[in-house]
N, C-alpha and C positions, 0 to 999 in steps of 0.2 A: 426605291432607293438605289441608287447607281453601286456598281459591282463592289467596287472598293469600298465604299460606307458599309453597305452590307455585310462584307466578310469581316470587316473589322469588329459590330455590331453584332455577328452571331459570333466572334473569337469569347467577346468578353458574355455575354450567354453561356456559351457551352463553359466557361470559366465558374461564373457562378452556378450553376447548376453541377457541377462538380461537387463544389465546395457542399451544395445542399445533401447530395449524395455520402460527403463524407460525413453531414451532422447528422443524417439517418441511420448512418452505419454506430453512431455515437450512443445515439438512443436505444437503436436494435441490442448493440450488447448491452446499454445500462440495462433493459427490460429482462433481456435473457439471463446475464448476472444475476441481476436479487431474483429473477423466481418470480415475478409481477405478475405472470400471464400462466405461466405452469411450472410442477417441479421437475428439473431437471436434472440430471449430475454438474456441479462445478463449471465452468470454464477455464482455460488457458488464460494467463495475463494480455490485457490490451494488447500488450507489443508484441502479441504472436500475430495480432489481426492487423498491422499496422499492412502487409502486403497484399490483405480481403482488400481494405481500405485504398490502396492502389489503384489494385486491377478496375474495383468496379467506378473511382471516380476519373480514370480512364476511357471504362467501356461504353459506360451509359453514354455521357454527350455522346459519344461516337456513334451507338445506336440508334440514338434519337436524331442525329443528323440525318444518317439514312435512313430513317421515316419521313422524311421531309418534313420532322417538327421545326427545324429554326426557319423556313424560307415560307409558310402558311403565310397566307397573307391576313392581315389585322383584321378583317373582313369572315375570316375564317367563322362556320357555325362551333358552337362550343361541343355539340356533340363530334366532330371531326378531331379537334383538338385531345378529344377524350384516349377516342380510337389511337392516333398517333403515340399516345400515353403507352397505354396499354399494350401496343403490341410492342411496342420498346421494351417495356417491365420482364415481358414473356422471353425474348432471344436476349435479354440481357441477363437474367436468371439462365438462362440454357447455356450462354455466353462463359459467363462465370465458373459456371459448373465443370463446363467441357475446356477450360483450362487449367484448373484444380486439377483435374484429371491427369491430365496430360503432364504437369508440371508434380503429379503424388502429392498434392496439399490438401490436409483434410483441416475443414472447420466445421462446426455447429450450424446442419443447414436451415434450422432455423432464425441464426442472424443475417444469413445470405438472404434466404427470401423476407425477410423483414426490412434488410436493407432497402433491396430493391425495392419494395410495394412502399416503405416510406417514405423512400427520395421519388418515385414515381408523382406521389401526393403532394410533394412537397415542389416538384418540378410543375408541376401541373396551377397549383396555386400561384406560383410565381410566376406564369404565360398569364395566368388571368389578370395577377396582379401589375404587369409590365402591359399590357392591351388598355387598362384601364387608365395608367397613367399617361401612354401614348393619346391617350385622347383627348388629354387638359391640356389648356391654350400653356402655359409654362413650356409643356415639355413640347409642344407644335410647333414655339418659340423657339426651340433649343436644336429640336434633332430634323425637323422639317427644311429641306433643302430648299430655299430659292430661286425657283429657273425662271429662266430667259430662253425662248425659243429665236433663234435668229437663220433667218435663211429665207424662200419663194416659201405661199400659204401655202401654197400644194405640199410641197414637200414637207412642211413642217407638220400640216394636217393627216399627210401619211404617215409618217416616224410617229408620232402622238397616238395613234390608231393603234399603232402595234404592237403598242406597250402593252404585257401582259400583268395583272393585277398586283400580283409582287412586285412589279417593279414600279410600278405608282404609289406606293405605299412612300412615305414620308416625304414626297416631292409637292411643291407649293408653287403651279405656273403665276408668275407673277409680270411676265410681261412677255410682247412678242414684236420682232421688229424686220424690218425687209430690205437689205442694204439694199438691193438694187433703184430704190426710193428716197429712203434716210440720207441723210448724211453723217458722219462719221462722230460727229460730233453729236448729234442727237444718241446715240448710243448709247455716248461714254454718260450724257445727261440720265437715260435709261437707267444703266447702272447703279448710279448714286441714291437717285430717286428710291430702287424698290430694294437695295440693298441686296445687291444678286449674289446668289453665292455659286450657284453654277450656271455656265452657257452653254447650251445645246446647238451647236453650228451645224448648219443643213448646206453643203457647198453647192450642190448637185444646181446645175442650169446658172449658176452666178458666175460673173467675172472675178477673175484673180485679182483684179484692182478693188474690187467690192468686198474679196473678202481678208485681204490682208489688211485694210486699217481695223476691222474684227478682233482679228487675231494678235494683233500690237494690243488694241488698247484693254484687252483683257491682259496681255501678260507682263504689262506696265502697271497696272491696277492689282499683280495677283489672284484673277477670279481665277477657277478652275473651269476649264473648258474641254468639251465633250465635241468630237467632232465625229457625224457619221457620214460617210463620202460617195453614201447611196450606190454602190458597184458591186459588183459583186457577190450578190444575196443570195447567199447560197450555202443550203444546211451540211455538206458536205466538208468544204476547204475553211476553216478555221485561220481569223487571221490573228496574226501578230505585229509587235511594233517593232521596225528593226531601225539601223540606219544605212542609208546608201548616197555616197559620195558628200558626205557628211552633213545630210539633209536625211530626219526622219520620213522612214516609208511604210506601209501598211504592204508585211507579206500574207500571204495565201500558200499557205501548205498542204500539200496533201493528205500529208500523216504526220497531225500537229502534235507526234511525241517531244518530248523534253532531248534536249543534245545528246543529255547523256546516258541515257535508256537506250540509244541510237548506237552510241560507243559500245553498251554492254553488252548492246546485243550481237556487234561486229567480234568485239573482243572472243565472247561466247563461242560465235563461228571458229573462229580462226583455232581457238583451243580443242574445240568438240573434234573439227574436222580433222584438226593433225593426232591428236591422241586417238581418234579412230582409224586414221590411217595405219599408226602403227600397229595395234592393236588386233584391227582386222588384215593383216599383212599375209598371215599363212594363209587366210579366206582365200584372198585375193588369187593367191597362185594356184592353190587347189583349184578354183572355179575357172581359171582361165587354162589350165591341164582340161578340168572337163569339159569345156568348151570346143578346143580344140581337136580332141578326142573323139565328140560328138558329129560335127560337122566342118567342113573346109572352109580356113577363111580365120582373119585376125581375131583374136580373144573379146577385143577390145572396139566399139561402133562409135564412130563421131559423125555428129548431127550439127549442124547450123538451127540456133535456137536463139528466140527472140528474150535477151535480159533486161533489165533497165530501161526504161523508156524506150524499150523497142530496141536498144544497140544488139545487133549478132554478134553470139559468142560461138565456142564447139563444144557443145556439150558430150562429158563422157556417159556410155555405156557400157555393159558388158553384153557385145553381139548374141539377140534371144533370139535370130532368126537367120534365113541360110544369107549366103552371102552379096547375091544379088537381088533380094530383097523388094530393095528401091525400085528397080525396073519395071516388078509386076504391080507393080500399086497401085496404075493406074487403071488396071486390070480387076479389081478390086472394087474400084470405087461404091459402083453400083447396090454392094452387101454393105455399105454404109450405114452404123447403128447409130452413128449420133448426130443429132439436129444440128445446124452450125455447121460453122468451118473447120470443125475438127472430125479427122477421122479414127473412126475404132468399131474393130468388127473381133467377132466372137469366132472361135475356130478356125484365126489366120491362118491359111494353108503355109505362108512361110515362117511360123513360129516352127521352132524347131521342138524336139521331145526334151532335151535340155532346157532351153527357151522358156519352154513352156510351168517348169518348176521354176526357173528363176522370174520369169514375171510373176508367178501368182504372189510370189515372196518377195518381191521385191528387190531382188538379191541384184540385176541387172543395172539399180541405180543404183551403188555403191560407189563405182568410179567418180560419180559426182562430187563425192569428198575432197577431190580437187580441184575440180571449180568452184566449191566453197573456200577451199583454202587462198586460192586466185582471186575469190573476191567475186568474181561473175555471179556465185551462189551464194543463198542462205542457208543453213539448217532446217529453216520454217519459213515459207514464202510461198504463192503463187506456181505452180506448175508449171513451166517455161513450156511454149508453142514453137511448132517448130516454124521456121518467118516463111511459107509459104501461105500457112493456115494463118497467122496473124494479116497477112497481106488481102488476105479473104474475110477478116471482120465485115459487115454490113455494118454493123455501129460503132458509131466513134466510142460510145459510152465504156465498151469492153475493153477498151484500149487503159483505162482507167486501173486495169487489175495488173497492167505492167508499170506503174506506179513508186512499184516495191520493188529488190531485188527477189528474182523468182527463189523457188526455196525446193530441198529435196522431198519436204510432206508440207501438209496444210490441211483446212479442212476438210478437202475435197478426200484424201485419201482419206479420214479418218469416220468420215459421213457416207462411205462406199464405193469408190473407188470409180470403178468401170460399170458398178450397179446405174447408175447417175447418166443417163445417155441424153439427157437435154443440157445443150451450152448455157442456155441461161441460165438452169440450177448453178451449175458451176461456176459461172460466172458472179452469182448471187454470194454463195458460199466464199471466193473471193476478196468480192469487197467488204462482208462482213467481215471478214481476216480484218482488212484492212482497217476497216472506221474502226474496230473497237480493240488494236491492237494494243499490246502490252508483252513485259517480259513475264506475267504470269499467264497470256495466254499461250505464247509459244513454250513454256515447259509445259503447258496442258497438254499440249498438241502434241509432243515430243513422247511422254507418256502417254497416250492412248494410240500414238502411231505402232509403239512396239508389241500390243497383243492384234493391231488390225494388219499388222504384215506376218506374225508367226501362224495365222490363223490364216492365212491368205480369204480374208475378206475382202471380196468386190476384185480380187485381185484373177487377170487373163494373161 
């Protein structure tokens, strides 16, 4: 079934299965009430359970969503469907519990686990009871989509290939056509004939004249039409529908977060970094006193660092080494620990004895707080390269991880730091940042950055 029937399809599932959830919780206290099953002391009145009755016809759909019980394909064995059941029952019982907990709500844990094992039961009969009905010609009538393949057989015989069993699930091919041969007219005959209710348009290798009387005569008729544009197949960039120049366009993003996750996470920055600025203010002076005090030369190191799609920014530090530094580096090269284009060697002879506390701690990226405040920087991002070492990628793919704005931690610091002497680890760690970003992954990150830098783990 296409994305949109489907969500709408498991809305109203997870809906009734609720509701079953709450008549088990109905029965669990009648049984517990009179004493049916054992003697117990009393109960509280119903309407103290009115918010058991909440949580769990809340939790469970929710649970059993992320079992993959609504998206099983009809085809599913019934022992599979059992297990889904069941492990649902188990973290929705654990579910329950450990927000009781947390929220000091006590009830009778014999209607909680009653509830749950009886809407489990009850959830369960009704997948078998909704499978069997999905299988009488009525309801094949009713919820079974009508397609139309239209586009070259190749193409149409690949996209049909690729469908995975869930998604074949209540589609009815009921006819297939080839503009580059039809005519436009036999189409719209198509149509009427098998009663189409959705069109499958395969553009890919067709003329723009072939496929716009398509696309009219579908949305002169009202069919709904599915268009895949065969470009860009790739599990990575996630598209969306936008519009540009006031003709719908299919974009490709990098990091298909929501707009506003994007703001919150900007906003976050902007707040984190100026209330730490102030915050860690005396830090600042004190360490740039010991700085100076230590060895010759400004408090303060700016670097040419690659942010943004590769734009150079100046990144700050607090100078952890003597003052000509740069000069010997190339002198260096050779005691190179890390594979790639990135250099890092253990027992810098120019890390200073200062230096050398403030790298293990991190203490030296601080000044970064203002290139996050600037905007050049995240809080949580990618580790910014300095653009001679970016200019030395051998793969374009790594270029991938400037993507994001770079950031003061990220996985990398919080998985070992300088332990990590292979690029492509790094670079791995990364793009996972990336594909499964979120604002509850960066406050992970953000908490467990703070025991791996006061513990100077991985940290030189």
């Amino acid at each position: 079934m296409l994305t949109h029937h489907r969500r709408a399809r498991i809305r109203l599932l997870q809906a009734l299965d609720a509701c079953l959830f709450g008549v088990a919780l109905l029965a669990s206290y009648g049984l517990r009430a009179e004493n049916l099953l054992w003697n117990r002391p009393a109960l509280e009145p119903f309407t103290n359970y009115l918010v058991l009755a909440a949580l769990v016809m809340l939790l469970a759909p929710a649970v059993l969503a992320a079992q993959g019980f609504y998206t099983l394909p009809r085809l599913t064995p019934w022992l599979a469907m059992i297990g889904a059941v069941a492990r649902a029952c188990v973290f929705t019982v654990l579910g329950v519990i450990l927000v009781l907990f947390l929220l000091r709500l006590q009830f009778a844990r014999s209607v909680v686990i009653l509830t749950v094992a009886f809407g489990s039961l009850l959830v369960y009969g009704r997948a078998r009871l909704t499978r069997w009905l999905d299988g009488t010609r009525r309801a094949q009538e009713r919820l079974f989509r009508r397609l139309a393949w239209v586009g070259l057989p190749a193409e149409v015989a690949r996209l049909r290939d690729s469908l995975a069993a869930d998604e074949r699930d209540f589609l009815q091919t009921v006819a297939e056509f080839d503009p580059s041969r039809g005519a436009a007219a036999d189409f719209v005959t198509l149509l009427h004939e098998h009663s189409v209710n959705v069109v499958v348009l395969c553009p890919s290798g067709l003329a723009a004249a072939a496929v716009q009387p398509v696309l009219a005569a579908c949305e002169r008729e009202g069919v709904e039409t599915v268009v895949n544009p065969g470009i860009f197949h790739t599990p990575v960039f996630r598209p969306e529908l936008d519009r540009f120049g006031g003709e719908p366009v299919i974009c490709y993003r990098p990091q298909p977060a929501p707009a506003w996750q994007l703001a919150a996470k900007r906003l976050f920055d902007w707040v984190g970094a100026a209330l730490l600025l102030v915050l860690l203010l005396p830090l600042f002076v004190l360490l740039a006193l010991v700085i100076r005090l230590g060895s010759p030369g400004p408090a303060l190191f700016r670097q040419r660092r690659c942010g943004l799609n590769g734009r150079p920014f100046d990144m700050l530090k607090f100078r952890s080494m003597v003052r000509d530094a740069e000069e010997h580096k190339a002198g260096l090269e050779a005691r190179n620990e890390m594979s790639g284009p990135v250099f890092k060697v253990s027992d810098d002879p120019r890390v200073t004895r200062v230096g050398r506390f403030l790298r293990r701690h991190a203490l030296d990226e601080l000044p970064q707080l203002w290139n996050v405040l600037r905007g050049e920087m995240s809080l949580v991002g990618p580790r910014p390269l300095p653009v001679e070492e970016v200019h030395r990628f051998q793969d374009d793919a790594h270029r991938r991880r400037l993507s994001v704005p770079p950031g003061l931690t990220c996985l990398w610091q919080v998985r070992g730091r300088n332990e990590i002497d292979d690029f492509d680890d790094w670079v791995r760690l990364d793009l996972e940042y990336i594909d499964n970003w979120s604002l509850w992954l960066d406050a992970k990150i953000l908490v467990a950055t703070v025991p791996a830098v006061l513990l100077g783990r991985g940290g030189r």
